[in-house]
PyMOL Python script that loads the backbone (N, CA, C, O; Angstrom):
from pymol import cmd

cmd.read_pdbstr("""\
ATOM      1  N   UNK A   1     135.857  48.015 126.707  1.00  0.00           N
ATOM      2  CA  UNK A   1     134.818  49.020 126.780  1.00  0.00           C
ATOM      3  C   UNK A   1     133.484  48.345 127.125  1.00  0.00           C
ATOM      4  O   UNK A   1     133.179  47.296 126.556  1.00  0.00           O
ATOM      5  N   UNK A   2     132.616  48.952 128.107  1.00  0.00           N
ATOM      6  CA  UNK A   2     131.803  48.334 128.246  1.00  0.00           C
ATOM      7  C   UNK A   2     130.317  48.741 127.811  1.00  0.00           C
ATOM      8  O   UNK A   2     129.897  49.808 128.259  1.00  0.00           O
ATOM      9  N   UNK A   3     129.744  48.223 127.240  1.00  0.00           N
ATOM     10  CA  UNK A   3     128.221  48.386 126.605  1.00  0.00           C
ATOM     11  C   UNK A   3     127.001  48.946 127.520  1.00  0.00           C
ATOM     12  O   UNK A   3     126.207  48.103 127.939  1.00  0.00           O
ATOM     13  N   UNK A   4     126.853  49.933 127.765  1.00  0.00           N
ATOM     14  CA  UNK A   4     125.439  50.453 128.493  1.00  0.00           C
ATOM     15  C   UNK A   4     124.165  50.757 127.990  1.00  0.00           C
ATOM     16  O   UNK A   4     124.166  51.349 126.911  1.00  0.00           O
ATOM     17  N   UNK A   5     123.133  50.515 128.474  1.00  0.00           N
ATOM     18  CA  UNK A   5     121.641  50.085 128.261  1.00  0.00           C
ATOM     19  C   UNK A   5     121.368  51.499 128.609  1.00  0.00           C
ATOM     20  O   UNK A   5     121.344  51.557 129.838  1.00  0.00           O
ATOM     21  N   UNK A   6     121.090  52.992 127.944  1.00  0.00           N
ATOM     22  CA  UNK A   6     120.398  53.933 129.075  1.00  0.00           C
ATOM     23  C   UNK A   6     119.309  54.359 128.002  1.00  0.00           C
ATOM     24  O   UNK A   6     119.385  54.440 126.776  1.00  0.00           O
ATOM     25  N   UNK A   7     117.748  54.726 129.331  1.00  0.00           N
ATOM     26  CA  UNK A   7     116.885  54.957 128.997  1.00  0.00           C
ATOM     27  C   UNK A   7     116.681  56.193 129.902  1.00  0.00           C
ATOM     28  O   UNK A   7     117.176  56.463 130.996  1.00  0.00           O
ATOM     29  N   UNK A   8     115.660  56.975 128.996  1.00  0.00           N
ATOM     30  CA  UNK A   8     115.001  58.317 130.277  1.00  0.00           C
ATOM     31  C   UNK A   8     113.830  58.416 130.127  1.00  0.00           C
ATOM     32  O   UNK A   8     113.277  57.651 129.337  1.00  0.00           O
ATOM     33  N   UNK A   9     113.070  59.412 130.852  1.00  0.00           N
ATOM     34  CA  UNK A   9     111.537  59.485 131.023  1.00  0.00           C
ATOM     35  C   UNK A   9     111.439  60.838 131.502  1.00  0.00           C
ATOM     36  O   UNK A   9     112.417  61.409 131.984  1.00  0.00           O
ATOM     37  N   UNK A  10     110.749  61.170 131.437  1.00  0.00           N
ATOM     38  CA  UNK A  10     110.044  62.709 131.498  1.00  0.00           C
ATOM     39  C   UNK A  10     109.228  62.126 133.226  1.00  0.00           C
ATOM     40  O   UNK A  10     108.566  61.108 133.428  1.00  0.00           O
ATOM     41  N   UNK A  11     109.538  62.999 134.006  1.00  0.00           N
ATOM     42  CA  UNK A  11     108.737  62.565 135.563  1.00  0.00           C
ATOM     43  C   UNK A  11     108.515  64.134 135.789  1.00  0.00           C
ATOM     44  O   UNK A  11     109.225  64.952 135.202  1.00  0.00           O
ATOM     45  N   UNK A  12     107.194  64.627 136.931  1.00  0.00           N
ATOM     46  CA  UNK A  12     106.527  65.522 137.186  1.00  0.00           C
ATOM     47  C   UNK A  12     107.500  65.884 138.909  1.00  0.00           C
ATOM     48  O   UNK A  12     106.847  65.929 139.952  1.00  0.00           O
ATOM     49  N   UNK A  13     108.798  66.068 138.919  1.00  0.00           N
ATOM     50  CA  UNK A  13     109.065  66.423 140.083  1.00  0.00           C
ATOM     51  C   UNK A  13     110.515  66.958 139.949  1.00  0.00           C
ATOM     52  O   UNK A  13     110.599  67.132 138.733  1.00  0.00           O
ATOM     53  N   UNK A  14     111.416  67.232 140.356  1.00  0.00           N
ATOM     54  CA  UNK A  14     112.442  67.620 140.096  1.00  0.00           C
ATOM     55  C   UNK A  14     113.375  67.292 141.655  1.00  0.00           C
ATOM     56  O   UNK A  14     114.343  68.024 141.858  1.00  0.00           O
ATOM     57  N   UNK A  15     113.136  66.494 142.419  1.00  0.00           N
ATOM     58  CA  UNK A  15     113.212  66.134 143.748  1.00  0.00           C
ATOM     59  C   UNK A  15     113.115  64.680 143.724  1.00  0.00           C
ATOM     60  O   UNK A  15     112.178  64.366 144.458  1.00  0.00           O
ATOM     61  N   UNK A  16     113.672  63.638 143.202  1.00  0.00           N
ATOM     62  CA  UNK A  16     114.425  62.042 143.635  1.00  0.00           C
ATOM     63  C   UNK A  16     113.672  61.937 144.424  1.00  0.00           C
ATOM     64  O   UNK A  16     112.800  61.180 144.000  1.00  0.00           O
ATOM     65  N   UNK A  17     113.433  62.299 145.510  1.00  0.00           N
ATOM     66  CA  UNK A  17     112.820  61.564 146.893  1.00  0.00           C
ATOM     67  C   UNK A  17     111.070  61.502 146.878  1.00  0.00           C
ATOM     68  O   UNK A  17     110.379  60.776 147.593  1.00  0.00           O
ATOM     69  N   UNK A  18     110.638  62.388 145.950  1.00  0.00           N
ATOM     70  CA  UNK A  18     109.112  62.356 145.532  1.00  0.00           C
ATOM     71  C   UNK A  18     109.140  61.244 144.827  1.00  0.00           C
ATOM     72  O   UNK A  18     108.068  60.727 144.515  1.00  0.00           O
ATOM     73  N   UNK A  19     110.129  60.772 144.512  1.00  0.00           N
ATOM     74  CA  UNK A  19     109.859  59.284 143.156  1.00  0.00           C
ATOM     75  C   UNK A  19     110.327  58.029 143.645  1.00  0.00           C
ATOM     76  O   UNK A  19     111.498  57.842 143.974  1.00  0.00           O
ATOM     77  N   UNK A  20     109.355  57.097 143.704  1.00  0.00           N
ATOM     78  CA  UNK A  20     109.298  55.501 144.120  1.00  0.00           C
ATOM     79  C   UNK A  20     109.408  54.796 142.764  1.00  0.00           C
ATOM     80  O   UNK A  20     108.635  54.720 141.809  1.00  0.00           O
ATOM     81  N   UNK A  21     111.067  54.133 143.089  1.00  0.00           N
ATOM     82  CA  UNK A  21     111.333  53.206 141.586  1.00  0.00           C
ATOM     83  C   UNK A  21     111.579  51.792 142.481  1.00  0.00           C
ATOM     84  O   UNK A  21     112.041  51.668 143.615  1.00  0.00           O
ATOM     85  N   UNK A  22     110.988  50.570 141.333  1.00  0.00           N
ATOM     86  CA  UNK A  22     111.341  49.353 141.807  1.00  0.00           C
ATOM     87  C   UNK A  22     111.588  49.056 140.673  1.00  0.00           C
ATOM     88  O   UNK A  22     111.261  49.709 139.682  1.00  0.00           O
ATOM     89  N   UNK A  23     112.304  47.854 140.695  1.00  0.00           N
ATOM     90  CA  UNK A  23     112.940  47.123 139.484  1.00  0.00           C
ATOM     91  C   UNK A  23     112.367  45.133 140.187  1.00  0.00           C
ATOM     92  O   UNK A  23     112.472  44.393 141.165  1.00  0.00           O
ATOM     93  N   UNK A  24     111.868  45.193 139.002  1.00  0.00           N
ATOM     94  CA  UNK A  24     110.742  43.858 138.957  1.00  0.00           C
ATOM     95  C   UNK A  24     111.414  43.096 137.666  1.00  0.00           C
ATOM     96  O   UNK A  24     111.397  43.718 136.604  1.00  0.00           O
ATOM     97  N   UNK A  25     111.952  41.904 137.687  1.00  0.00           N
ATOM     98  CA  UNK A  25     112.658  41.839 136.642  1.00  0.00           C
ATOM     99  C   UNK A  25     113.756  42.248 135.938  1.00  0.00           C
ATOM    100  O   UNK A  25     114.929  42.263 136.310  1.00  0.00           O
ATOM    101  N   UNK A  26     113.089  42.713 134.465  1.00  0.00           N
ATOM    102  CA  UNK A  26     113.963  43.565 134.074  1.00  0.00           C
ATOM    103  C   UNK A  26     112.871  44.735 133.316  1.00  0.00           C
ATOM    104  O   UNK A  26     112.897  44.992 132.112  1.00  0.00           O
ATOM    105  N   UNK A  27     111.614  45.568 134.649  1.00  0.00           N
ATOM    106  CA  UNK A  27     110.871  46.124 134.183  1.00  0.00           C
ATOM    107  C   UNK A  27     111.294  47.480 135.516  1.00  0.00           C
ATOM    108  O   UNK A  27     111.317  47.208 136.717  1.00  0.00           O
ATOM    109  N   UNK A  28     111.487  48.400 135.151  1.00  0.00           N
ATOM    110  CA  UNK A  28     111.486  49.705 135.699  1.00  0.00           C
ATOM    111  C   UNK A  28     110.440  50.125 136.412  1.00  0.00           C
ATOM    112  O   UNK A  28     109.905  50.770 135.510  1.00  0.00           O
ATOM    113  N   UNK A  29     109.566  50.295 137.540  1.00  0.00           N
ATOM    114  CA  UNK A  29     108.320  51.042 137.773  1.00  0.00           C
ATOM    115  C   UNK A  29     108.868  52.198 138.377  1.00  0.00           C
ATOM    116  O   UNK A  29     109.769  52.087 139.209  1.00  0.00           O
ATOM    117  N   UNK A  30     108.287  53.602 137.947  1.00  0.00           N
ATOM    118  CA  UNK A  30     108.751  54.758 138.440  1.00  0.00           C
ATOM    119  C   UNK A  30     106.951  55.136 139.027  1.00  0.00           C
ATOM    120  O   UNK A  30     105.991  54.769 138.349  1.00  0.00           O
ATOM    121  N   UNK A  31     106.819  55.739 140.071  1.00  0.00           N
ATOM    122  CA  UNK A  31     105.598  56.312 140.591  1.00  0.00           C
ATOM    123  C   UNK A  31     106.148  57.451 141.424  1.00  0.00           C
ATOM    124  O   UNK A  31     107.179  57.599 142.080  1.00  0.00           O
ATOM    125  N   UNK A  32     104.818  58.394 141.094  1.00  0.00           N
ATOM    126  CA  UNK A  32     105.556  59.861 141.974  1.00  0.00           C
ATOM    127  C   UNK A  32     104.311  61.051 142.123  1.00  0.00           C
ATOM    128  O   UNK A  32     103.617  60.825 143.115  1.00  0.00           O
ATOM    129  N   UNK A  33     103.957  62.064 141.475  1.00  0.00           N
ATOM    130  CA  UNK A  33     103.096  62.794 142.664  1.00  0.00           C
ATOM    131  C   UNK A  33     102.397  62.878 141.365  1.00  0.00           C
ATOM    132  O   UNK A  33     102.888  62.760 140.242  1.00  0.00           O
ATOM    133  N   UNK A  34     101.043  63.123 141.737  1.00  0.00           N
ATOM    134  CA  UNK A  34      99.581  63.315 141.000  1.00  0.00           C
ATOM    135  C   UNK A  34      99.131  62.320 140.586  1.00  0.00           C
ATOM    136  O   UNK A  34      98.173  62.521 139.840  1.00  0.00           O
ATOM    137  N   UNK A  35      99.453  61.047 140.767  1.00  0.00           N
ATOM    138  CA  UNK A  35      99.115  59.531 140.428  1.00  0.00           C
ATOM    139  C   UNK A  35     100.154  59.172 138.824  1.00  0.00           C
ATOM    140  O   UNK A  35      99.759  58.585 137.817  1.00  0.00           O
ATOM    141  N   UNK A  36     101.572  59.780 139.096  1.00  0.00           N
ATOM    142  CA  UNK A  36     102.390  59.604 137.757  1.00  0.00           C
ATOM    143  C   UNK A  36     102.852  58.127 138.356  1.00  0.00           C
ATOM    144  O   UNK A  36     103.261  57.900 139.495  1.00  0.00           O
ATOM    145  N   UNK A  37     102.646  57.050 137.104  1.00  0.00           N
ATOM    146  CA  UNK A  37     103.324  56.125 136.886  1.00  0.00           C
ATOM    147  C   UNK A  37     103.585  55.882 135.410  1.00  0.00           C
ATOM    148  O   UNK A  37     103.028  56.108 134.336  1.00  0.00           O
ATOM    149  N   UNK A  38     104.964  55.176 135.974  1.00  0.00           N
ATOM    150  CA  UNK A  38     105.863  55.277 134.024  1.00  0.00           C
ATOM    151  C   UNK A  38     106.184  53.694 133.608  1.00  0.00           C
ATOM    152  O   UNK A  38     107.408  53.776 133.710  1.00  0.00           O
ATOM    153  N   UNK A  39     106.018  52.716 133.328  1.00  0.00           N
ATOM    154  CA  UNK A  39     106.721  51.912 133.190  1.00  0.00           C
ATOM    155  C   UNK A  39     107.601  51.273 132.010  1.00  0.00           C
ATOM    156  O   UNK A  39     107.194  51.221 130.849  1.00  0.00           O
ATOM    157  N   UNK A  40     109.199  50.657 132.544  1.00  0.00           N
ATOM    158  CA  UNK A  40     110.515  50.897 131.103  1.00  0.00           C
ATOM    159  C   UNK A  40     110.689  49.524 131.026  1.00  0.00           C
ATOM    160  O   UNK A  40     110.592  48.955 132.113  1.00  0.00           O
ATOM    161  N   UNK A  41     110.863  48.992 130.296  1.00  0.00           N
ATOM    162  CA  UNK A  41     111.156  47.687 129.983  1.00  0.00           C
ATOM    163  C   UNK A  41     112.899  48.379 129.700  1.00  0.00           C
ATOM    164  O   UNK A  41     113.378  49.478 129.420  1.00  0.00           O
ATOM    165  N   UNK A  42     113.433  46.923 129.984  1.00  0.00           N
ATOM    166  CA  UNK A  42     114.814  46.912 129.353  1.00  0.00           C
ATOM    167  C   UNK A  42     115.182  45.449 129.191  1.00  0.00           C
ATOM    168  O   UNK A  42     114.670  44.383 129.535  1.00  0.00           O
ATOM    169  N   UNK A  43     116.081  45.754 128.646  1.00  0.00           N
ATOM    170  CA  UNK A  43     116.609  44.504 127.796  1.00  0.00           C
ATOM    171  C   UNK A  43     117.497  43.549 128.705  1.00  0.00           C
ATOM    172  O   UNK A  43     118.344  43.802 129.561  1.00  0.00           O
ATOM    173  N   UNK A  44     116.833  41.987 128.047  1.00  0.00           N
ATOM    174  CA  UNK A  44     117.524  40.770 129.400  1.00  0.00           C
ATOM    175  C   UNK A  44     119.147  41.266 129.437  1.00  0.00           C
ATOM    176  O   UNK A  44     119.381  41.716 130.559  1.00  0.00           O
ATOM    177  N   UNK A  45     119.877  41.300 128.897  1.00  0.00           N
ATOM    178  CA  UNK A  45     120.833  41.158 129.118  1.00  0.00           C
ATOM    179  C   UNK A  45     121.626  42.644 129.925  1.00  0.00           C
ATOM    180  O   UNK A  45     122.834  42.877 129.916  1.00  0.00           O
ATOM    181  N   UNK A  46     120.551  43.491 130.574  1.00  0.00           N
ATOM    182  CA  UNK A  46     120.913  44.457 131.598  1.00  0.00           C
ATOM    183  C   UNK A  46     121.248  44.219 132.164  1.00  0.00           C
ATOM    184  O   UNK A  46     120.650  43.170 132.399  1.00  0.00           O
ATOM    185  N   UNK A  47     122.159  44.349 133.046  1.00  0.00           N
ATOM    186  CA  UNK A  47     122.747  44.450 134.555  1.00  0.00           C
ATOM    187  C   UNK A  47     121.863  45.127 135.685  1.00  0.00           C
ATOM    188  O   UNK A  47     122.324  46.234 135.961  1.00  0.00           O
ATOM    189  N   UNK A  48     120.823  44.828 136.365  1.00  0.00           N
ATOM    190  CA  UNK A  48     119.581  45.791 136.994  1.00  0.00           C
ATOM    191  C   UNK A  48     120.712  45.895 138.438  1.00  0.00           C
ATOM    192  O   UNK A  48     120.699  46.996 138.990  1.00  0.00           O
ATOM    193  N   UNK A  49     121.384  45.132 138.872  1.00  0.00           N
ATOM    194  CA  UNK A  49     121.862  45.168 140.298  1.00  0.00           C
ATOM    195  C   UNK A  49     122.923  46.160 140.245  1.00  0.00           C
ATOM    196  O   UNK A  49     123.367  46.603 141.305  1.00  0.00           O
ATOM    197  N   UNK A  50     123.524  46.685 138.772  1.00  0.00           N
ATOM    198  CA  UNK A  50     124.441  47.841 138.966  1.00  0.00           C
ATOM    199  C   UNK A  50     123.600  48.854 138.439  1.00  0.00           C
ATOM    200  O   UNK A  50     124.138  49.947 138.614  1.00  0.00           O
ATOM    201  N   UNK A  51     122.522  48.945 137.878  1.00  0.00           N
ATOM    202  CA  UNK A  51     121.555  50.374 137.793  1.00  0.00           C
ATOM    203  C   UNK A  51     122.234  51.450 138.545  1.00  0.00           C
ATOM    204  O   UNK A  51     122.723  51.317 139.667  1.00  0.00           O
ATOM    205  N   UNK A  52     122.221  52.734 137.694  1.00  0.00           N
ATOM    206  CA  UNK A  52     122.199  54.063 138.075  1.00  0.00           C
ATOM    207  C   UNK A  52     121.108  54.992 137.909  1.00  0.00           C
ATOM    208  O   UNK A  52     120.568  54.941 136.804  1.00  0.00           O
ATOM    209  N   UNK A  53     120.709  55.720 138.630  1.00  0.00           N
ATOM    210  CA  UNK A  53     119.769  56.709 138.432  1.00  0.00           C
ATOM    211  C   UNK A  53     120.392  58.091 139.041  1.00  0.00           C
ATOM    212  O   UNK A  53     120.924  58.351 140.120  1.00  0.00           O
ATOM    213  N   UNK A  54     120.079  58.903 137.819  1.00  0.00           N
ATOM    214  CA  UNK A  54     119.747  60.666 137.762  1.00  0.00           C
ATOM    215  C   UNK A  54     118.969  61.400 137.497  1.00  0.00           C
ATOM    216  O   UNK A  54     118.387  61.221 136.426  1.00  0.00           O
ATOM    217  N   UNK A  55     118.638  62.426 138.241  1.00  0.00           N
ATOM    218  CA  UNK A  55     117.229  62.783 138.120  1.00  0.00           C
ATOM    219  C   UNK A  55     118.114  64.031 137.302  1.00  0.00           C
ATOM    220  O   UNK A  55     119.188  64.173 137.886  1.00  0.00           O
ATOM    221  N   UNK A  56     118.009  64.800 136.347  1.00  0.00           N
ATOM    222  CA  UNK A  56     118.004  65.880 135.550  1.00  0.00           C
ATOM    223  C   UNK A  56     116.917  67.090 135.544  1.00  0.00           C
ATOM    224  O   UNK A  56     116.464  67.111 134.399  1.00  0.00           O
ATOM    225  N   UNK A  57     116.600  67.613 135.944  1.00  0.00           N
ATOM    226  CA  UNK A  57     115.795  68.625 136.619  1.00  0.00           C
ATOM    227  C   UNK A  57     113.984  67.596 136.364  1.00  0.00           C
ATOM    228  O   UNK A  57     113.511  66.809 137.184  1.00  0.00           O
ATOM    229  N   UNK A  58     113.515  67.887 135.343  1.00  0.00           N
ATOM    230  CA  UNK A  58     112.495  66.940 135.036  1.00  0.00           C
ATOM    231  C   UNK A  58     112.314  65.076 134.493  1.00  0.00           C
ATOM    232  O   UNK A  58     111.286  64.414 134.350  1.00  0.00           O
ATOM    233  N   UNK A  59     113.900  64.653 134.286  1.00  0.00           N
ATOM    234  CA  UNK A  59     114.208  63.867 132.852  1.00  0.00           C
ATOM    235  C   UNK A  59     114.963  62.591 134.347  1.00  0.00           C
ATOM    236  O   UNK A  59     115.596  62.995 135.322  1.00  0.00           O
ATOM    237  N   UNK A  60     114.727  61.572 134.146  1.00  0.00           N
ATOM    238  CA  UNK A  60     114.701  60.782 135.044  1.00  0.00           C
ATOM    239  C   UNK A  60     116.252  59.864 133.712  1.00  0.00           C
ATOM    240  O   UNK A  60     116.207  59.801 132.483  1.00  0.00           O
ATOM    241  N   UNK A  61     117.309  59.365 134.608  1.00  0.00           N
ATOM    242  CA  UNK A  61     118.339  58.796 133.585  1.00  0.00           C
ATOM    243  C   UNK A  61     118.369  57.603 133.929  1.00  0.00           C
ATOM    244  O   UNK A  61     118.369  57.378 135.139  1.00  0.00           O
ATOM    245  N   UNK A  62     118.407  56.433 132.950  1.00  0.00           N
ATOM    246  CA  UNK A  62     119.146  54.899 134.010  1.00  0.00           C
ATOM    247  C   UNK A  62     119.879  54.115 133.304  1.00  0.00           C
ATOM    248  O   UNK A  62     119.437  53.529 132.316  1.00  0.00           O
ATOM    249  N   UNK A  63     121.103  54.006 133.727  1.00  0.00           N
ATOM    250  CA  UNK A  63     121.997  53.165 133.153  1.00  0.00           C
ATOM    251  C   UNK A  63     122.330  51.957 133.537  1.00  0.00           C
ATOM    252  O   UNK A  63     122.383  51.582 134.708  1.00  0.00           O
ATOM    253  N   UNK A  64     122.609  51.181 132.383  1.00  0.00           N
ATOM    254  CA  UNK A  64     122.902  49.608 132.981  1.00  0.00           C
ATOM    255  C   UNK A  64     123.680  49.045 132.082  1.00  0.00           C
ATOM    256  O   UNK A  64     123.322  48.728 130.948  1.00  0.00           O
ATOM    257  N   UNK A  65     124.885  48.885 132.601  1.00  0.00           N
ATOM    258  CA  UNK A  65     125.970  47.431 131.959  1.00  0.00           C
ATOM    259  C   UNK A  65     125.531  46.589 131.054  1.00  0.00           C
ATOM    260  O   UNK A  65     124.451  46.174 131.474  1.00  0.00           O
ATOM    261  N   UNK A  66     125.830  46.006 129.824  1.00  0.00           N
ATOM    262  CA  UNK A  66     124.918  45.412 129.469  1.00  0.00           C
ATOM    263  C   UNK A  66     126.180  43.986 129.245  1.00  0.00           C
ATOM    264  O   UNK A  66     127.374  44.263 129.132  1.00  0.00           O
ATOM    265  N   UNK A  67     125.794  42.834 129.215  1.00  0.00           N
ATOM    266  CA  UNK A  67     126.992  41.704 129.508  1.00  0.00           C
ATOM    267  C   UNK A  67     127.140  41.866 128.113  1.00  0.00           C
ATOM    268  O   UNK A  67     126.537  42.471 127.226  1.00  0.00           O
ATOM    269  N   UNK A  68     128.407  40.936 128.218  1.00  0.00           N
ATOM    270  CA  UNK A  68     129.560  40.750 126.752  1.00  0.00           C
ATOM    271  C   UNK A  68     128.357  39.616 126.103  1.00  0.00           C
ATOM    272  O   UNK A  68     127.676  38.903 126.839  1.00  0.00           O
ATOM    273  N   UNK A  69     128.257  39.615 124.603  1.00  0.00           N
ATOM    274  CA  UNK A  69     127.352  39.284 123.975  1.00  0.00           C
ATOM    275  C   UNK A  69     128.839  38.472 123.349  1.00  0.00           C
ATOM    276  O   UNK A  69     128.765  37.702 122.391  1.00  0.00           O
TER     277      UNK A  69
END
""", "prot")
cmd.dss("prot")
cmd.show_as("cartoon", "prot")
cmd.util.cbc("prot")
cmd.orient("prot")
């Protein structure tokens, strides 16, 4: 079974393509319309290169693998 890291955020759009995410590290930047920026820390032992994202009407989702400890 494998261990997942997921975090969410409240974002002002309901449309993915209004929202600019980079992954810097292991730091989340989400930016998107009216000057919204969010930023998520996650934990070293995330997996950032298998990241998932879902946008949920307002509620932004991201999941990540987290390695065998």
């Amino acid at each position: 079974m494998t261990r997942t890291y997921v975090v969410t955020c409240s974002v002002p759009s309901t449309d993915l393509d209004e929202l600019n995410l980079r992954v810097i590290g292991h730091t989340i930047w989400v930016t998107g319309p009216g000057g919204f920026r969010e930023e998520l820390q996650v934990p070293d032992d995330a997996d950032l290169d298998r990241l998932e994202v879902e946008l949920h009407k307002h509620f932004l989702e991201f999941r990540a693998p987290l390695s065998a400890t």
